[in-house]
N, C-alpha and C positions, 0 to 999 in steps of 0.2 A: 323675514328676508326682504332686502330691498337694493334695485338697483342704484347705484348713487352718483355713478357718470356713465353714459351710452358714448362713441365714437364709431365711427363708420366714414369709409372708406370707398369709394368709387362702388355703394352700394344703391342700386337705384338710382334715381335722379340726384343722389350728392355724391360728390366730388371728395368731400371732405366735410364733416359737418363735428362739431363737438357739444353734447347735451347735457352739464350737470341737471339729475336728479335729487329728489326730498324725497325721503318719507310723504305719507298720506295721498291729496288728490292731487295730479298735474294733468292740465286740460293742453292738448296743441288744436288750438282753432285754424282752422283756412279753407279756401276754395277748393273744389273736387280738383285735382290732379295738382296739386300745393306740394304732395311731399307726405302730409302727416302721416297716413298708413303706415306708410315708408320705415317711418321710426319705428312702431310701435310691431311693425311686423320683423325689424329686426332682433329683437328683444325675445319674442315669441320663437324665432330660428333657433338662439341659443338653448333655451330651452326643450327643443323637440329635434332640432336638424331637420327644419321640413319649414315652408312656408304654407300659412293657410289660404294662399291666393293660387299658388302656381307649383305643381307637379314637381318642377327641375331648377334643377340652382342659375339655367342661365339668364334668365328673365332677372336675374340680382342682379349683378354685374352691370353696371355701369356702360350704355354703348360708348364702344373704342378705347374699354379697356381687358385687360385679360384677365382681371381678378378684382375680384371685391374682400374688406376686413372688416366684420365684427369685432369690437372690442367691450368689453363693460366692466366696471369695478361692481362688484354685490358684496353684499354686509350683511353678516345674520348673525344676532347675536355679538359677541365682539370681536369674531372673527371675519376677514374681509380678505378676498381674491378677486382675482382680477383675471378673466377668463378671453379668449381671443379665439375667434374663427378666421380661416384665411377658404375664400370660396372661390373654388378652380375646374370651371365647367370642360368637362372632357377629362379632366384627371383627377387624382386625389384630394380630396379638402385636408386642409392642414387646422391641428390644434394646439392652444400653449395656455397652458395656467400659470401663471406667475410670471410671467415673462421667459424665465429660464427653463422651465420643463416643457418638451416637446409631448404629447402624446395623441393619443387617438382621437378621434373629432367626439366619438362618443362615449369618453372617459369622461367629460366636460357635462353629461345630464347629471342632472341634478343638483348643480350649482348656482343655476336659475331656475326655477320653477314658474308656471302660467297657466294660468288660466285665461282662455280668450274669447269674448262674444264678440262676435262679425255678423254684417250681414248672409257670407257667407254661411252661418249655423244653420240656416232654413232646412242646406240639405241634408239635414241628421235626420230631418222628419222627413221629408218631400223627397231626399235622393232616393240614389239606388243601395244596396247593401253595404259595398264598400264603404262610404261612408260613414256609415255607422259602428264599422269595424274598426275602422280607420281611430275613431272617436274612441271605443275599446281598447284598443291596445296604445294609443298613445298615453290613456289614461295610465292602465299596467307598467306603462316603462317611466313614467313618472314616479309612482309609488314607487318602484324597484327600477332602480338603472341599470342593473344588469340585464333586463329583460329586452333590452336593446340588440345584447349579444344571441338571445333563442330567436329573438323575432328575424335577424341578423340569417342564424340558420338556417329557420324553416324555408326562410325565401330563398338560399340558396341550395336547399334540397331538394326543394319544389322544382324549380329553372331546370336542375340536372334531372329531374325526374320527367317533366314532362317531354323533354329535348327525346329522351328515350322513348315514351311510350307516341312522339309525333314520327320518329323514325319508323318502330315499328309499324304505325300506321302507313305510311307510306308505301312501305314495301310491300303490307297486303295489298294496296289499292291496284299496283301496278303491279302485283302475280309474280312477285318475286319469292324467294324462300323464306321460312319467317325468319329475324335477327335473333340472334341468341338474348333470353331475354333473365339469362339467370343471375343478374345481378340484380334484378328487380325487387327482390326480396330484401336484400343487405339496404337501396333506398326506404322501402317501406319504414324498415328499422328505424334509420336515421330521421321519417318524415313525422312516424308515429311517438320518437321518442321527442322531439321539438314541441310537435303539433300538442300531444297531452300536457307538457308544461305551459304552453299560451292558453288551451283551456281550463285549464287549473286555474289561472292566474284571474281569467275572464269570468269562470264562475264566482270566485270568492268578490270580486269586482260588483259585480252586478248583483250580488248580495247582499256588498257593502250602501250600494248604489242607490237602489229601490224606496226604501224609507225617506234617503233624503230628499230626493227628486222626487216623491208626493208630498211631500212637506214643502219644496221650493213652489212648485206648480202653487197649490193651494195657499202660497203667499204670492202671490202676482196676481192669478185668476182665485179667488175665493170661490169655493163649492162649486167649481170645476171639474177635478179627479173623480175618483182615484186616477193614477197612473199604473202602468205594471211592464215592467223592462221582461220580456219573455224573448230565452234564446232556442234559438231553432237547432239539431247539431246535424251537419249532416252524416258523420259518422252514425251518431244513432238512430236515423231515417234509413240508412244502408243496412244497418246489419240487424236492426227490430222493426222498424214499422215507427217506433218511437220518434218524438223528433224533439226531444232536452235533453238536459243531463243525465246520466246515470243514478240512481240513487246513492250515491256514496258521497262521504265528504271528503269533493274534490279536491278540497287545499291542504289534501293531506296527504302522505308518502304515498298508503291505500289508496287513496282516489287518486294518483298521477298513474298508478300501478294500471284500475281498472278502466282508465283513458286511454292509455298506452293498448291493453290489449283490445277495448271497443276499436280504437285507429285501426290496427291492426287486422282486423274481422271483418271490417268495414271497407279494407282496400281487398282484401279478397275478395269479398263480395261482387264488388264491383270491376275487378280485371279485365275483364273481357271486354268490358263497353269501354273503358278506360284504352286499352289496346286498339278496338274500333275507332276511337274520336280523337287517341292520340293526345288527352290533358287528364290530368289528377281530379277526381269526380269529390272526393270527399278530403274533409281538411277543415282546420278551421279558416283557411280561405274562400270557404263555399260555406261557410256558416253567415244565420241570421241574426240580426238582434232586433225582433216585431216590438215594436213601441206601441201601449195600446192606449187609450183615451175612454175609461170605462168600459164596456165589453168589446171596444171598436177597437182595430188597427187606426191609428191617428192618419196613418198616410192612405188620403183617400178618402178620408172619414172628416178629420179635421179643418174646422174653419184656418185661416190667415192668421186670424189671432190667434185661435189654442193652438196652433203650429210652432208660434214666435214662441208662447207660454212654454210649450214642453222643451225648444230648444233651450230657453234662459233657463228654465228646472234642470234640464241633463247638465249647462254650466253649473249654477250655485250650486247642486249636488255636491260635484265636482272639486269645485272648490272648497264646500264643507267639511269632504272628505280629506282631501291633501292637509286642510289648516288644521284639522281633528289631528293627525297623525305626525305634527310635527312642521317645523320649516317654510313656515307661510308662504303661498303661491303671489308671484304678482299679478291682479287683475286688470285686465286690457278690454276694453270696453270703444272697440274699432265702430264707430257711424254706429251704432249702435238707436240710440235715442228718437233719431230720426225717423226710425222703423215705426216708432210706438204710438201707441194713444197716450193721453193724459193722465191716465192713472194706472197703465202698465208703465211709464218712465217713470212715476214718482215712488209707485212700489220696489222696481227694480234701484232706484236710485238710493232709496232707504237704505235695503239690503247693503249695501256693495259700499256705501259710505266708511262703513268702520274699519274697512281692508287697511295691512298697515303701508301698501304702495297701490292706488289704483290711478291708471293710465288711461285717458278719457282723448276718443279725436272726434270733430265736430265741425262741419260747416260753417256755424254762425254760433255766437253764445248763445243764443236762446235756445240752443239746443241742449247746454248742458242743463239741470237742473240746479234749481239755488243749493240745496244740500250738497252738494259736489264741489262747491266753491274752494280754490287753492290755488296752488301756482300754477300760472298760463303762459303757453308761448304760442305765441304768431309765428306763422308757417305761411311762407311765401316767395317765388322764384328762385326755390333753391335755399333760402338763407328762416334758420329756425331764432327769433330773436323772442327773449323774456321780457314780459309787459305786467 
């Protein structure tokens, strides 16, 4: 899969900008604040609905104007669509495949596909959890576009649920009578049946995950690892003492079954203090994903470099994984290079060379590597020109 013309629309600092794409490497070189992210981070939106820079869609949007439009034509195989975001901070985002079908913003996953290294990645290792979830389950909705619509759920069963259990809190604080609180079971239902398909989803992931990302690590950093992707649940910290998955094979009817009622056991468990503090104590929104570096947690443990190392491993995994399974991911490879030493750019550059679209932004050419050599645009006040 490859995108073969980008357009955008009062996104960012352009106005109006138009990008045919190629097949293989395309480098956009310029100075910090040029634009190039810009591009490359639009590309990444259509693929995920999320930027990897900024939380909320308004920071897109063009100042002094009300909306910003992604457009891009992609080709995979001999078939070719032409997919369109319209981005509308305060209201709805709007989506169109073909020009003439209107549909959902997140009907349109999985028509691009990305994989993206930014400097940003650092905080897979060094952030806080979210992050690392965040990295989880974008991967899961990639794989499967439908998991857009559970993830979609959970979060809105979560929001109703804790709205409740902050009420209830309230009203113990201030000695009022307790609220009726027997609807709280029928959310349980709905949080535990979401919650077990994202874990399902995240187990078989990280499964999938683990082999390749010691295999990537160990091509960047040689005799390095091991690596080992270890998830914390706290479903089963709540209701065993335990803190991974159940024994069963999660990616299976069985194993959604016996997530479903761990959830379930787990929010009992825990009501009361849930009731007291007024938020959802267990979920896979309070789960961990521990990254470790040999018998270590890497965060805290790990040097700058094995940091950079195991972020670029959780990418290539990443992308091993998606290209293994079909529909080859475009690689985005944001400031990247400039991070590196000399012979993590030339390993990494190796790697990522044989991608069949990788997207390279860069301060100066010497940042790119020779092997990366291909089509280049100059990016500068606003105007992206091929050179």
């Amino acid at each position: 899969m490859h995108v073969t013309h980008l357009s955008l629309a009062d996104f960012r600092s352009y106005a109006r900008v138009e990008v045919p794409l190629d097949p293989g490497v395309t480098s956009f070189v310029g100075a910090n604040g040029q634009g190039k992210t810009n591009l490359v981070e639009a590309v990444g939106y259509l693929a995920t609905l999320a930027s990897h820079r900024v939380s909320s869609d308004a920071p897109l949007v063009r100042m002094g104007a009300e909306r910003a439009v992604i457009r891009a034509a992609v080709t995979q195989g001999e078939r070719s669509q032409l997919v369109e975001l319209e981005l509308n901070p305060g209201r709805a985002n709007r989506a169109r495949i073909n020009r003439s079908s209107q549909v959902r913003p997140r009907d349109v996953l999985g028509i691009v596909r990305t994989v993206l290294f930014a400097p940003e990645d650092l905080a897979l290792v060094k952030g806080d959890p979210g992050e690392r979830r965040r990295f989880l389950d974008e991967l899961v909705t990639a794989r499967s576009p439908r998991m857009a619509g559970v993830r979609s759920d959970y979060d809105r069963v979560l929001k109703q649920r804790n709205t409740l259990l902050k009420s209830a809190a309230m009203a113990r604080r201030h000695g009022g009578r307790g609220m009726d609180l027997s609807t709280l079971d029928v959310w349980d239902q709905h949080l535990a049946r979401a919650g077990a398909e994202l874990l399902a989803q995240r187990a078989e992931l990280i499964a999938a995950l683990q082999p390749l990302a010691d295999k990537a690590y160990d091509a960047l950093a040689p005799g390095g690892g091991p690596l080992a992707l270890e998830y914390r649940s706290s479903a089963a910290a709540a209701e065993s003492g335990a803190d991974d998955f159940p024994g069963v094979a999660a990616d299976g009817p069985s194993g959604r079954d016996e997530l479903y009622a761990q959830l379930i056991a787990a929010l009992g468990e825990v009501r009361k203090q849930e009731i007291e503090r007024g938020v959802t104590l267990v979920g896979p929104h309070r789960d961990e994903l521990v990254l470790k570096l040999g018998q270590l947690p890497a965060k805290g443990y790990a040097s700058h470099g094995e940091s950079w190392s195991y972020a670029l491993a959780l990418r290539l995994a990443s992308y091993d994984l998606l290209r293994a399974e079909g529909n080859e991911p475009v690689l985005v490879l944001d400031d990247v290079f400039a991070e590196l030493d000399v012979k993590r750019r030339e390993r990494l550059a190796e790697l990522v060379a044989p991608g069949e679209q990788v997207l390279v932004t860069a301060a100066v050419d010497d940042d790119v590597p020779g092997v990366l050599a291909g089509a280049r645009y100059a990016v500068a006040g606003g105007e992206v020109e091929r050179v």
